[in-house]
C-alpha positions as CSV (number, residue, x, y, z in Angstrom):
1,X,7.4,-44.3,4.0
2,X,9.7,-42.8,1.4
3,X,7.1,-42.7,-0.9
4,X,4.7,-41.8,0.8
5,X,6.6,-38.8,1.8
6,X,7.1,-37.9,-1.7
7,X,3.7,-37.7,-2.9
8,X,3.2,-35.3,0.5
9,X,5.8,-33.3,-1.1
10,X,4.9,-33.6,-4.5
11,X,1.1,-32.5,-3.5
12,X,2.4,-29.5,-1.8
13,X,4.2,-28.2,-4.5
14,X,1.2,-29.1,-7.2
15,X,-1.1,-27.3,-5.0
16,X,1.8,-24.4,-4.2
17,X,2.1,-23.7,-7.9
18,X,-1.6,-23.7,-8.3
19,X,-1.6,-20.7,-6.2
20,X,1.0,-19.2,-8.4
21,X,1.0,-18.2,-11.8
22,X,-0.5,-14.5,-11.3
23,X,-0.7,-12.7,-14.8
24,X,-1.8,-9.6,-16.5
25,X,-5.1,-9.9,-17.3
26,X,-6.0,-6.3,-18.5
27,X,-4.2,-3.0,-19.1
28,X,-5.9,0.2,-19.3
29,X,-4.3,3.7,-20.8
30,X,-4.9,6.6,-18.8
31,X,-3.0,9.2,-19.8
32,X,-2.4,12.3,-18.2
33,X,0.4,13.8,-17.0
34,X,2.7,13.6,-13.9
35,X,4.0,10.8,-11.8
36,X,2.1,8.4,-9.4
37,X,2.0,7.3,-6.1
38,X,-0.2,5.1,-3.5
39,X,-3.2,3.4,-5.5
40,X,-5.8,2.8,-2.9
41,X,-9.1,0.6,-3.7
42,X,-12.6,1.3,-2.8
43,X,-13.7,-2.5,-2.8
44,X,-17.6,-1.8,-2.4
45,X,-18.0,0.9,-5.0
46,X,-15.1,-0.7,-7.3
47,X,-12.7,2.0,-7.8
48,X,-9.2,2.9,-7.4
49,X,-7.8,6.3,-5.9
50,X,-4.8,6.8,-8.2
51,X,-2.3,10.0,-6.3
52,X,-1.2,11.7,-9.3
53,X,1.3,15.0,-8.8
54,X,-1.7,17.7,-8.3
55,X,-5.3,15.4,-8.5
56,X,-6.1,11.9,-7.4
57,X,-7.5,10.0,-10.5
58,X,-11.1,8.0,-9.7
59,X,-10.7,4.8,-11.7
60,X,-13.5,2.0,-12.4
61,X,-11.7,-1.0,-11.9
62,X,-13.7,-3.4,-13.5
63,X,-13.2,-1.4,-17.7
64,X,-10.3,1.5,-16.7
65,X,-12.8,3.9,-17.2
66,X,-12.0,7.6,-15.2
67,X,-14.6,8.3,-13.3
68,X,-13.5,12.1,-12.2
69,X,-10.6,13.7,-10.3
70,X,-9.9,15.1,-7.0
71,X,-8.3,18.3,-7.9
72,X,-6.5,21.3,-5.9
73,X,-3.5,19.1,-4.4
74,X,0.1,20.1,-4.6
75,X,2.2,16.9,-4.5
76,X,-0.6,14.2,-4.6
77,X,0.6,11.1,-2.2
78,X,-2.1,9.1,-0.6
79,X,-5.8,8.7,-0.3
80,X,-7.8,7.6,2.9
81,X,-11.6,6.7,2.7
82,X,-13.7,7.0,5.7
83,X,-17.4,5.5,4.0
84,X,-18.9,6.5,7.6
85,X,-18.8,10.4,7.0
86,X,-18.9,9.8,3.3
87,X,-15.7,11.8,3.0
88,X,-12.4,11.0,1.3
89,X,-9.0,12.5,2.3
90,X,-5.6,13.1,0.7
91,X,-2.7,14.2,1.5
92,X,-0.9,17.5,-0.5
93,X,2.6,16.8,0.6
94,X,3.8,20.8,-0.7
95,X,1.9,22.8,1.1
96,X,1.7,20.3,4.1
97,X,-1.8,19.4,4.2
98,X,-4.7,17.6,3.6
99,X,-7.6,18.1,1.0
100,X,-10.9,16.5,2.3
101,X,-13.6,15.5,-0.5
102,X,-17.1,14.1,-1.2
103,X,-16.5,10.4,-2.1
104,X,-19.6,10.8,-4.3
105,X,-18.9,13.7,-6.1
106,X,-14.7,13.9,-5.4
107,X,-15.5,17.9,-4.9
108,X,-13.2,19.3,-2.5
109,X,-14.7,20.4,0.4
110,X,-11.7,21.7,2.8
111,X,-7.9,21.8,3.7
112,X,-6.7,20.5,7.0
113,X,-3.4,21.8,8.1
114,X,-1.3,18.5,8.5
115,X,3.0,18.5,8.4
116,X,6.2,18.6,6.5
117,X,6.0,15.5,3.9
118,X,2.4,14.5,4.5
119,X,2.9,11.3,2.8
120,X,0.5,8.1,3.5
121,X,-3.0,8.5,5.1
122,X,-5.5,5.8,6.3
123,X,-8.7,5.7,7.9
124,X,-9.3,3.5,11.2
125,X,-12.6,2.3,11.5
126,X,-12.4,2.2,15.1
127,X,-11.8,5.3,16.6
128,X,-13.1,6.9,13.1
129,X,-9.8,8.9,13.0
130,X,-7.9,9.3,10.1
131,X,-3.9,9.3,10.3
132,X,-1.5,11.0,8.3
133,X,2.3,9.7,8.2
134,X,4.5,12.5,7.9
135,X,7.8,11.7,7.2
136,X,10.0,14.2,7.3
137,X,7.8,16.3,10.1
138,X,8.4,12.7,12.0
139,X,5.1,12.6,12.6
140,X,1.3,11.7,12.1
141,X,-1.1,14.5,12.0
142,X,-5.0,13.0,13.2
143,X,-8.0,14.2,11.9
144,X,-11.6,14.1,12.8
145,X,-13.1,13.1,9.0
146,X,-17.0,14.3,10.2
147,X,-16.2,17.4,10.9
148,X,-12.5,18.3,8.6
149,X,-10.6,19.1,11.4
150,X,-7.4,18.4,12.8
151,X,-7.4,16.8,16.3
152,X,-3.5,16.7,17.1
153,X,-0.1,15.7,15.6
154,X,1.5,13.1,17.3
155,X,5.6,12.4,17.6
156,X,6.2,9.4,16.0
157,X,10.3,9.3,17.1
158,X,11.3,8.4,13.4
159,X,10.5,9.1,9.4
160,X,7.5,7.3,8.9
161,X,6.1,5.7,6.0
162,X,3.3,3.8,4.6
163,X,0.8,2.0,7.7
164,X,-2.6,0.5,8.6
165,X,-4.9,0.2,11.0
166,X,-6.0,-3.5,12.7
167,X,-9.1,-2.2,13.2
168,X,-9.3,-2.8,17.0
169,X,-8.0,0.8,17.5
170,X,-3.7,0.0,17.0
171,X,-2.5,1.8,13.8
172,X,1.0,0.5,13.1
173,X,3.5,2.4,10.6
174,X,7.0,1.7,9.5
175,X,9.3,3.9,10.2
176,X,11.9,4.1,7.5
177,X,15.3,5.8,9.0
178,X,15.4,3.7,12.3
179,X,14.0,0.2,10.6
180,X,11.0,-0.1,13.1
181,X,7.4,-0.4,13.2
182,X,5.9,1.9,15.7
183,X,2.2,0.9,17.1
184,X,-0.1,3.3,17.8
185,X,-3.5,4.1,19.7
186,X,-5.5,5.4,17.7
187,X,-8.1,7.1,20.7
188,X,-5.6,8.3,22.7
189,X,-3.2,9.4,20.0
190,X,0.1,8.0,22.1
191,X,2.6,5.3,20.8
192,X,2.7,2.5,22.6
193,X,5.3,0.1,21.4
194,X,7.9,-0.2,18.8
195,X,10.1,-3.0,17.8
196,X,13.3,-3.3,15.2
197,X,12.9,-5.1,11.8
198,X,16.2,-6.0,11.2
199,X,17.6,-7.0,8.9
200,X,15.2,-5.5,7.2
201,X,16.5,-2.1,6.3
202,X,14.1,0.7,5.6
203,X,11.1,-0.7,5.9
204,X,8.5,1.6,3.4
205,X,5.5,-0.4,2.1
206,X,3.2,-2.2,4.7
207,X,0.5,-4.5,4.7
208,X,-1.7,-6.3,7.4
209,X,-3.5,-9.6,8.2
210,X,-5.9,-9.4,10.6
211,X,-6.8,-12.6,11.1
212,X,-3.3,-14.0,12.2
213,X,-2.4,-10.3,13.2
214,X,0.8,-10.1,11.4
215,X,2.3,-7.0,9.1
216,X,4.4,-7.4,6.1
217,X,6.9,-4.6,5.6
218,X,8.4,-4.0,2.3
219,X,12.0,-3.2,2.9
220,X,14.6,-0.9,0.4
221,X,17.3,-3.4,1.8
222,X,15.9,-6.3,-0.8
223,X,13.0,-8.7,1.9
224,X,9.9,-8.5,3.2
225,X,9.6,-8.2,7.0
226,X,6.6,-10.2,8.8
227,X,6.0,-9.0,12.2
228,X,3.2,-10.5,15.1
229,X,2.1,-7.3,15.8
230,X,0.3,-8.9,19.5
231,X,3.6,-10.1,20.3
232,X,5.5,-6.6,19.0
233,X,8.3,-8.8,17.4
234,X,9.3,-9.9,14.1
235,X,9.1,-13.7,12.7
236,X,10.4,-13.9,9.7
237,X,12.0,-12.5,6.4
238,X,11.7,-13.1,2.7
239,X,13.2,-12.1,-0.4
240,X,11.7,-9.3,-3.0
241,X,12.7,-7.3,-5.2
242,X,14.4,-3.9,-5.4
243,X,13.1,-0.3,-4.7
244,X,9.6,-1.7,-3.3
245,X,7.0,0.8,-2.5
246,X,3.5,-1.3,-2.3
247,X,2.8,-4.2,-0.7
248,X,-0.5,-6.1,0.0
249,X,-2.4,-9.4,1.4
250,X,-5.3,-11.7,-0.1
251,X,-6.4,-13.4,3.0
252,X,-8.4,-15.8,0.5
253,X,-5.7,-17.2,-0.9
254,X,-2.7,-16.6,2.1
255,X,-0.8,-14.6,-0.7
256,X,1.7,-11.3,0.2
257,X,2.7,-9.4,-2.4
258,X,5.5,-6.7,-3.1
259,X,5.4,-4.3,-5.4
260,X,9.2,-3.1,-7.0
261,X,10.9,-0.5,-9.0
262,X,13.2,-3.5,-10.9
263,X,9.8,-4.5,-12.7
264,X,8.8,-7.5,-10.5
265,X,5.8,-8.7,-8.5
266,X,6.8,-10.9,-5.0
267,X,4.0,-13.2,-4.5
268,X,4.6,-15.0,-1.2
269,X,2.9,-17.6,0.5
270,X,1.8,-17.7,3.8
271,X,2.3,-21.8,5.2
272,X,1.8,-20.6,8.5
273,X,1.6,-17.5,10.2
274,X,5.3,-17.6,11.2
275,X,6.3,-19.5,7.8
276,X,6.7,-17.7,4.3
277,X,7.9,-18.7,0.9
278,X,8.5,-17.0,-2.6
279,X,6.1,-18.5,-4.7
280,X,6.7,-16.4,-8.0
281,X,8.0,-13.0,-9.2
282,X,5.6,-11.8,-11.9
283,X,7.4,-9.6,-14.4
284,X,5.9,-6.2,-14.6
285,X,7.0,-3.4,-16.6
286,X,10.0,-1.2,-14.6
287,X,8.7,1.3,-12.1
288,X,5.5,-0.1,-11.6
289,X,6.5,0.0,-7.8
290,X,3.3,0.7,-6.3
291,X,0.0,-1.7,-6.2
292,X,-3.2,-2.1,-4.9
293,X,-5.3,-5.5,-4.3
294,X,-9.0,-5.6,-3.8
295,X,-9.6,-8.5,-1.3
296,X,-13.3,-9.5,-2.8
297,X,-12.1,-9.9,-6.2
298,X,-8.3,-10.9,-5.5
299,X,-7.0,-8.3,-8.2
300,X,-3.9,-6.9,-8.0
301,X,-3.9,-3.3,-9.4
302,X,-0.1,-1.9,-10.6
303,X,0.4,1.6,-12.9
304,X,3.3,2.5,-14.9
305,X,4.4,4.3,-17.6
306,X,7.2,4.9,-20.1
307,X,9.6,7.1,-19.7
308,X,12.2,10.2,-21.4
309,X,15.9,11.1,-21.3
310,X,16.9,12.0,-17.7
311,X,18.2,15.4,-17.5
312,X,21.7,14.7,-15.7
313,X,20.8,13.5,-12.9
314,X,17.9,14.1,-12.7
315,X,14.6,11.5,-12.7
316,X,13.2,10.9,-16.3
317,X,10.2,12.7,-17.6
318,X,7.2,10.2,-17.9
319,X,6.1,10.5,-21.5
320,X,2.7,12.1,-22.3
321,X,-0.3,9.7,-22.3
322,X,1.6,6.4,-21.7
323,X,0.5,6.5,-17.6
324,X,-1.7,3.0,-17.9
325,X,-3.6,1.0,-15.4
326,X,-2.5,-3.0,-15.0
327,X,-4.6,-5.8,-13.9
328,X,-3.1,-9.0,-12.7
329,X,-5.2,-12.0,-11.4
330,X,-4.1,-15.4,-10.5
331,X,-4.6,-18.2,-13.4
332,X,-7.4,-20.4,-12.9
333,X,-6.0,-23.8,-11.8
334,X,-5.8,-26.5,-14.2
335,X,-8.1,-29.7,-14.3
């Protein structure tokens, strides 16, 4: 029986580390200047919205190549992509608004008035509403992505910051000062529930598997929170590493992922949906905090750059033409 039960184990962990060894596989240069935020893939076209300080780069993400620029934004943050309207929208956290855009063309075609910190956006496919996250206005400004026009702003109770949508009509964001994730529906434009993710502490980054409807919340405080959104509770916490800001899930492979400022990758594993483990951290260049996975391909998409002198105490000047792109794919498994 021993034995037995130690070839079980043995085949567990050969097939867990099969699943590990995630690597980079490509790295682009892409220049330009300013900083970065959300990268957000458009799987069926193959591109990557890339928030950069005033545009939104347009990547291919199968050769790096830039394929134009969404320009006219003041404080580029996030990028939501409603292919129903043919419109793209992203949020210009300075002047608290949103700049709406041809996905075709990336022309800008209008400026919604959104709130102070406009911050994340996403689409939901349901109500075909788009959401804003607003985190020091506390709130999520919704918009009508036909027509460019804002339908309400709704109190969220808290500083939100990055969500999703489940695509039944719930959109779920964390909200960052009062370590919850808030649900909300997405036709009426009401919150409905909310629920702690302690000990998680300020939940940012956020991720969702619709299948086994659970969330994954990158938290500042050093873990990953995993939450059955049905039942509005959490189930269970991992490690990560520090100062995460992305997050993401292959459902193909059962793989989380957090993104962090320390220059790591968290790749966790998903044994059931109320069991996790760390599989790997991926070492990744320091400050590449924010990621993007494409769930047909199972790529993993991370920027970063190199960096100046701080000024006091400032934040240190990125250094001109270093921003690059960075692929990272799972290793094929050995035979």
């Amino acid at each position: 029986m021993r034995k037995i039960a130690f070839i079980l184990t043995l085949a567990a962990a050969t097939s867990l580390l099969a699943q590990s060894s995630y690597r980079v596989t490509h790295t682009y240069a892409l220049g330009g200047d300013g900083r970065w935020d959300y990268i957000v893939p458009d799987p069926p076209n193959h591109r990557l919205f890339i928030a950069r300080t005033n545009r939104v780069m347009v990547v291919d993400e199968d050769n790096g190549t830039l394929l134009g620029e969404v320009t006219g934004i003041q404080g580029a943050h996030g990028t939501a992509l409603a292919p129903a309207t043919g419109h793209g929208f992203a949020t210009s956290g300075n002047d608290q608004s949103v700049v709406m855009f041809d996905l075709k063309t990336f022309q800008t075609l209008g400026r919604i008035p959104a709130a102070e910190d406009a911050d994340a956006i996403l689409y939901d496919s349901a109500s075909n509403r788009v959401f804003t996250l607003n985190g020091d206005a506390h709130s999520s400004t919704v918009i009508d992505p036909r027509a460019g026009t804002l339908i309400t702003n709704i109190a969220l109770g808290g500083k939100p910051e990055y969500g999703a949508s489940a695509g039944d009509g719930k959109v779920y964001a964390n909200l960052t000062d009062s370590s919850e994730v808030v649900e909300i529906d997405a036709k009426a434009a009401t919150v409905l529930r909310r629920w702690p993710t302690a000990p998680c502490k300020q939940p940012v980054s956020m991720a969702i598997d619709t299948a086994h409807h659970r969330l994954f919340s990158g938290c500042r405080s050093g873990v990953m929170a995993i939450s059955d959104y049905q039942a509005g509770k959490l189930v269970a916490t991992v490690p990560i590493g520090t100062g995460v800001d992305g997050a993401g899930f292959d459902p193909a492979s059962g793989n989380a992922f957090a993104s962090n400022a320390n220059g790591t990758l968290t790749v966790i594993h998903q044994d059931t949906p109320d069991q996790y483990r760390v599989v790997e951290n991926v070492e990744t260049p320091q400050g590449a905090r924010n990621m993007g996975i494409d769930p047909t391909n199972h790529r993993v998409f991370i920027v970063s750059a190199k960096f100046g002198e701080a000024a006091g105490r400032g934040r240190p000047p990125v250094l001109p033409g270093s921003f690059t792109l960075m692929v990272i794919e799972r290793a094929p498994a050995a035979r």
